[in-house]
C-alpha positions in Angstrom: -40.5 42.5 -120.1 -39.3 43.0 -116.4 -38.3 39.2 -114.8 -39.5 41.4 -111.3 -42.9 41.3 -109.9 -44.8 42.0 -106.9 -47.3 39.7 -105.8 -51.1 40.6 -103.8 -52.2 38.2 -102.0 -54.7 38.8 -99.4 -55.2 36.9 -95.9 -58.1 36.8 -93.4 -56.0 37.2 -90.0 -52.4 37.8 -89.6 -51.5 34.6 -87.9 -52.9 33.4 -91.6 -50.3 35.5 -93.0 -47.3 34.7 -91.1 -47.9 31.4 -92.0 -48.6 31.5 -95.9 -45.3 34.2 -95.5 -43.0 31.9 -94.0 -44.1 28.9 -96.6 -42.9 31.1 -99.4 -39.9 32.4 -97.6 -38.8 28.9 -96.3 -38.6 27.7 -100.0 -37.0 30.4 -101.1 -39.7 31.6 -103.5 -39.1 35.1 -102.8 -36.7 37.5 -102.0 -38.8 39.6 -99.4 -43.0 39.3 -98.3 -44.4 42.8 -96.2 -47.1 41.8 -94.3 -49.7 44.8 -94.2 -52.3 45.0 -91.6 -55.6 46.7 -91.3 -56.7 46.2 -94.9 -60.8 46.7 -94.7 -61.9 45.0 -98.5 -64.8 45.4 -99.9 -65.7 42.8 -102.7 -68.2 40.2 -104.6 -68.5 37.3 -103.6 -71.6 34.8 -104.8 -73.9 37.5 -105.6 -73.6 39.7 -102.7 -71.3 42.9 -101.5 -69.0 41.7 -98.8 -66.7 43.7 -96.8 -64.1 42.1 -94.5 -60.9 42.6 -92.7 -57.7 41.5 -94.3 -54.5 41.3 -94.3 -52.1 41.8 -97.1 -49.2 40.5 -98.2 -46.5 42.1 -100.7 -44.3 39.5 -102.1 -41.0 40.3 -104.3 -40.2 37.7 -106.4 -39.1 37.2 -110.1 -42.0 36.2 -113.1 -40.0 32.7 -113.0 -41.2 32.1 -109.7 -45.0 32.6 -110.2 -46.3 29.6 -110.1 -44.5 28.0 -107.7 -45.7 30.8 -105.1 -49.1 30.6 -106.2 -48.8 27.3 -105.4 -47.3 27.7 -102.0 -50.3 30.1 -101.3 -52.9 27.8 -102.6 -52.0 24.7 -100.3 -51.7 27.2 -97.3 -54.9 29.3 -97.4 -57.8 29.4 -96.0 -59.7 31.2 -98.9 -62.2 29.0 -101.4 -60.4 31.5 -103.6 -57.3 33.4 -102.9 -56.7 36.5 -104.1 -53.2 35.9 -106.0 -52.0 38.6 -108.4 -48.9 39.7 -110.1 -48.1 43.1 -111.2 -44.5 43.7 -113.4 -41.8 45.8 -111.6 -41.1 48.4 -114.7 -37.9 49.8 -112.5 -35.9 49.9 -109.3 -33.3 50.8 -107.4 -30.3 48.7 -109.4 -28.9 47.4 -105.9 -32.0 46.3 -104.6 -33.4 44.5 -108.1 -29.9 42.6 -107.9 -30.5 41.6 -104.3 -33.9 40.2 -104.9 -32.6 37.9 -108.0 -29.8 36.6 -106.1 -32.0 36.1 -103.0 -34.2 34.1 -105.5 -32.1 32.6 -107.5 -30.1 31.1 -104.4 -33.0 28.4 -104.4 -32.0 27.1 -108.3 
């Protein structure tokens, strides 16, 4: 099992973003967070089709670090209930993978 993953979490205006961004990068909690703008989602949300303009954020960390971003995101957004998800990085460039767990790990 990969000790990489990518975090999804999406934002409802970019000054939202920059903020929940720089709360996980001040701590440390990640090695690296793309903002991406323009996102249109389209979604549930209490019984009725939504669509909205996000922002989303891209945040390379290791699976050690989960919880303690999800956290960071949590007391930060805006959302009733923020999207946070976690997919496993399966590979990557060897030099980068060793950047983002010393980047990361410079926080133990």
């Amino acid at each position: 099992m990969s000790q990489f993953v990518v975090g999804f979490v999406t934002c409802s205006t970019r000054a939202e973003a920059r903020q929940i961004t720089r709360a996980i990068l001040t701590k440390k909690l990640a090695a690296c967070v793309n903002i991406v703008n323009g996102l249109e989602s389209h979604y549930w949300w209490r019984g009725k089709l939504e669509r909205a303009r996000e922002c989303l954020l891209l945040v390379k960390t290791t699976r050690a670090r989960i919880r303690a971003v999800t956290s960071a995101v949590k007391a930060a957004h805006g959302y009733e209930v923020p999207e946070v998800i976690f997919l496993p990085v399966v590979a990557g460039e060897r030099r980068y993978l060793k950047w983002l767990r010393n980047s990361v790990r410079a926080n133990d």
